[in-house]
C-alpha positions as CSV (number, residue, x, y, z in Angstrom):
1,X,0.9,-93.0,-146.3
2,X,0.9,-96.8,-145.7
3,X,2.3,-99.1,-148.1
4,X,3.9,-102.9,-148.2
5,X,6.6,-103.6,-150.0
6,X,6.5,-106.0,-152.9
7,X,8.4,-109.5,-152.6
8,X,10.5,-108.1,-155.4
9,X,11.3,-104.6,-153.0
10,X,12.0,-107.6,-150.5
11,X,14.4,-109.8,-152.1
12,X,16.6,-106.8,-153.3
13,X,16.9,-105.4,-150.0
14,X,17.9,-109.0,-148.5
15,X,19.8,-109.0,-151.2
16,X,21.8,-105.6,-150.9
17,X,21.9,-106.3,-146.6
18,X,23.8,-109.9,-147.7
19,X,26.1,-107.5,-150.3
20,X,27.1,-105.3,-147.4
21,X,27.6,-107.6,-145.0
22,X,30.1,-109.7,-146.8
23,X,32.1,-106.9,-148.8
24,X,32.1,-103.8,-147.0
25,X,30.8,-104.1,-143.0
26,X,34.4,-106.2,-142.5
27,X,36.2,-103.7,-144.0
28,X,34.6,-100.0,-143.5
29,X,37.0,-99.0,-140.6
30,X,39.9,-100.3,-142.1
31,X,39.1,-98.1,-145.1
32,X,38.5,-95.1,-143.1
33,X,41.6,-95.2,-141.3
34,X,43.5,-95.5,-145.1
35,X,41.5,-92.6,-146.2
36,X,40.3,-94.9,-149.5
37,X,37.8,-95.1,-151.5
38,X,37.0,-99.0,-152.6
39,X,37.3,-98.7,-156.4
40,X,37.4,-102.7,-156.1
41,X,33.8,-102.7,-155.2
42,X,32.7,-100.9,-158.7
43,X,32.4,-103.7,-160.5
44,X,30.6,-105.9,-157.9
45,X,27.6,-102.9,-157.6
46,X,28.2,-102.5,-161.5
47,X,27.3,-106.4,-161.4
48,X,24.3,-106.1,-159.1
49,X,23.1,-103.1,-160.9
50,X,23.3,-101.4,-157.9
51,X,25.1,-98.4,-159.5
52,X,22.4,-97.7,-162.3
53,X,19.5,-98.4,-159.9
54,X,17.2,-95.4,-161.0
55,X,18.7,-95.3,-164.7
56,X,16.6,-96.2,-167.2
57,X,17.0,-99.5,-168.6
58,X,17.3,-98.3,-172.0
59,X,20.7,-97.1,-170.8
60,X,21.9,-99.8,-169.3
61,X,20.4,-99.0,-165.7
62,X,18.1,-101.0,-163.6
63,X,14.8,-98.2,-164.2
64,X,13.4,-99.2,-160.6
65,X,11.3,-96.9,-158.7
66,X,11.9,-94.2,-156.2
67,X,10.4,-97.0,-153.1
68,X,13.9,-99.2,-154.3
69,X,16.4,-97.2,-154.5
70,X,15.4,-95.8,-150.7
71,X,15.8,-99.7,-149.6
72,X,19.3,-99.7,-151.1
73,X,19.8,-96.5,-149.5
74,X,18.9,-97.7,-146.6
75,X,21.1,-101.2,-146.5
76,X,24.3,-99.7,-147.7
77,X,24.0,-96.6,-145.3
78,X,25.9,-98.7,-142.4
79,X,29.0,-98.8,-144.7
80,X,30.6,-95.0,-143.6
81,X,32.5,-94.1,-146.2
82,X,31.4,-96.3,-148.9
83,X,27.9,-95.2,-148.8
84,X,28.6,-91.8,-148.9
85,X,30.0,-92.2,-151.9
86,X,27.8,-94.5,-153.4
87,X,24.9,-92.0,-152.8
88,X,26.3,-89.1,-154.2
89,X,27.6,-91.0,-157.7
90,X,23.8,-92.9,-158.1
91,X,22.2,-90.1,-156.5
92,X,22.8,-86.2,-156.8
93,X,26.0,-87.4,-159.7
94,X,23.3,-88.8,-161.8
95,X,19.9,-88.0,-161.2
96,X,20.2,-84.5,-162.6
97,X,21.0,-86.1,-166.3
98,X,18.0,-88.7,-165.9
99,X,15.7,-85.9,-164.9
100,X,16.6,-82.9,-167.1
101,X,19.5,-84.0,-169.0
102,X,19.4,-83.4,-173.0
103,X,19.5,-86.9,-174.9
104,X,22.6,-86.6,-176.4
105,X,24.1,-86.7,-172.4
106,X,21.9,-89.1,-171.6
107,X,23.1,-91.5,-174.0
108,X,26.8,-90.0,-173.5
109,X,26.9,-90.8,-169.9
110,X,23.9,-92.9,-168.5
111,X,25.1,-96.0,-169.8
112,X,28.6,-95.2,-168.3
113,X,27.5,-94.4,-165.2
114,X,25.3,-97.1,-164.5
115,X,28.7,-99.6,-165.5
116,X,30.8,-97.3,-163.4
117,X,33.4,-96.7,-166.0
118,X,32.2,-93.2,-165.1
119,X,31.9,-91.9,-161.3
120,X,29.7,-89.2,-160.6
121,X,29.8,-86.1,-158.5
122,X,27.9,-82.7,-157.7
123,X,29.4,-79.1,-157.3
124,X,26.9,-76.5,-156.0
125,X,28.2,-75.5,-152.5
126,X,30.9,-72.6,-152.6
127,X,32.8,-70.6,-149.4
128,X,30.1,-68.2,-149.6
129,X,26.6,-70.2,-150.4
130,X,26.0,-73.1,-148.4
131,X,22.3,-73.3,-147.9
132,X,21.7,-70.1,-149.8
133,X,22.8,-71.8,-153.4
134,X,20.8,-69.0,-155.2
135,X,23.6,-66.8,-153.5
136,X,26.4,-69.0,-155.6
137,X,28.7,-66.9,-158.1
138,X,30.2,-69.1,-160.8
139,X,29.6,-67.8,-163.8
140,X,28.5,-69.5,-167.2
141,X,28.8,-67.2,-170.0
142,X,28.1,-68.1,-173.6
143,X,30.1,-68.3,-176.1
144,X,29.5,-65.6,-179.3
145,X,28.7,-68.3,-181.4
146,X,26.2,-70.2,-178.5
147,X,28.5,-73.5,-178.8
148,X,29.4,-73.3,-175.6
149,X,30.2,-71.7,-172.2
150,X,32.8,-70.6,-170.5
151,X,33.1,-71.2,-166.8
152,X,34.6,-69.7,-164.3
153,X,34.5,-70.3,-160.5
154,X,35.2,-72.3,-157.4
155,X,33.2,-74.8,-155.7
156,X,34.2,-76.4,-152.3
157,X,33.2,-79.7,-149.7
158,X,32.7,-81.8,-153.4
159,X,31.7,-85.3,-152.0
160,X,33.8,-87.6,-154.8
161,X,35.8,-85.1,-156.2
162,X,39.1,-86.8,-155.8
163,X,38.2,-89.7,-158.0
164,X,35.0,-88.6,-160.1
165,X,35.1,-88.4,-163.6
166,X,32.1,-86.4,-164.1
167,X,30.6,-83.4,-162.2
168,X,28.1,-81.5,-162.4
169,X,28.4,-77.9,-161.6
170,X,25.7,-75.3,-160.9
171,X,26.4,-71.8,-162.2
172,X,24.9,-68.4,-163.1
173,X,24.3,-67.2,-166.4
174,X,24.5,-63.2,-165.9
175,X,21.7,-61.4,-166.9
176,X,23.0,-59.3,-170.0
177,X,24.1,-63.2,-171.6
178,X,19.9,-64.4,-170.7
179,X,18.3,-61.7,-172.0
180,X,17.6,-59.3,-169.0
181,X,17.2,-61.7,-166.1
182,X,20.0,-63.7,-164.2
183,X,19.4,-67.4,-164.8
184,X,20.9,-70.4,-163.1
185,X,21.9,-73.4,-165.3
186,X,23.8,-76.9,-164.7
187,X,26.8,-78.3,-166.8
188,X,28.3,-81.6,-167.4
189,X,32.0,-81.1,-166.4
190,X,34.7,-83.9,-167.0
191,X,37.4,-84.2,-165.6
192,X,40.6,-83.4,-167.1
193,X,38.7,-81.1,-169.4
194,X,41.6,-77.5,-169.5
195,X,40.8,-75.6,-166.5
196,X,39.5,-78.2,-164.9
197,X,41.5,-78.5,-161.2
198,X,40.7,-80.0,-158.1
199,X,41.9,-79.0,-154.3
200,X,43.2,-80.9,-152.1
201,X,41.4,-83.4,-150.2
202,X,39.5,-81.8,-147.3
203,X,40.5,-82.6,-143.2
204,X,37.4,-84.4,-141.6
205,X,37.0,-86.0,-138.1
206,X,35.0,-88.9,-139.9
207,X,34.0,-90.5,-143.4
208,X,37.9,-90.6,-145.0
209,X,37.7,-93.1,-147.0
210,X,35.0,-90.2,-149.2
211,X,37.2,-87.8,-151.1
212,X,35.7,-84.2,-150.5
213,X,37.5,-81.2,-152.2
């Protein structure tokens, strides 16, 4: 399909190339080798509204279009570490709520999200289903009373897990708990919540400065 871009699509992507040129191109490396994550940049992308680009505006986010935030992508994937992270808290850390999330975490954590008082993360992959997440075996099991689950499992190569305060995590629902037929379900996990423990950070020949446990 051929398309132009707007002069609005244009401006934000000069804009976002200037961003990444001046605060994090000079210093990606440097970051790498120190194995850390930039939390000073949060509030500069918080400012740009770089962190809420596909969240609504009605909470707090910037509600553009799926063309945009592929030109952000795009300009702040030169930064290693930085954009890796960046990507999984805008992206797979908070498109699930905007797309399926119930309105009550919507309005809990949208608006946080999009400030970055809140970072995001995603935990489907476990040591036995990579590619195959159907194959995955945490469990979510209802409470008697249907107020909550219970959940119980391990998930592994978590991009932002070192630092996120908000995941969310993939699980089964057996098939005596949904009514004859195994069901697969995501949950809003904070950190901090009891139970709630993550692993070490992971040995990688590249991308340090991205905590992955």
């Amino acid at each position: 399909m051929d398309f132009e871009l707007s002069e609005q699509h244009q401006l934000l992507r000069a804009s976002v190339r200037e961003f990444c040129e001046r605060e994090v191109r000079p210093h990606d490396l440097a970051w790498d080798e120190a194995e850390r994550f930039p939390h000073e940049l949060v509030p500069k992308l918080a400012e740009l509204g770089l962190l809420g680009i596909r969240i609504p505006e009605e909470y707090g986010g910037f509600g553009k279009d799926f063309v945009t935030g592929m030109l952000v992508t795009e300009k702040t994937g030169a930064g290693h570490s930085y954009s890796v992270a960046m990507a999984a808290h805008t992206g797979i850390g908070t498109l699930p709520i905007v797309y399926f999330g119930t309105p009550e975490q919507k309005q809990k954590y949208l608006p946080r999200l999009a400030t970055g008082e809140i970072l995001g993360a995603y935990a489907l992959t476990e040591a036995g289903s990579g590619s195959d997440a159907m194959a995955a075996r945490t469990k979510a099991v209802p409470s008697a009373d249907g107020s909550h689950f219970v959940l119980n499992g391990e998930k592994m190569w978590i991009t932002n897990a070192g630092f996120a305060d908000l995941f969310i995590v993939f699980a089964q629902v057996p098939a005596e708990e949904a009514g004859g037929k195994d069901r697969r379900t995501a949950i809003t996990l904070e950190q901090g919540m009891p139970g709630v423990r993550a692993g070490n950070e992971g040995e990688k020949v590249g991308i340090n400065g991205s905590s992955t446990r």
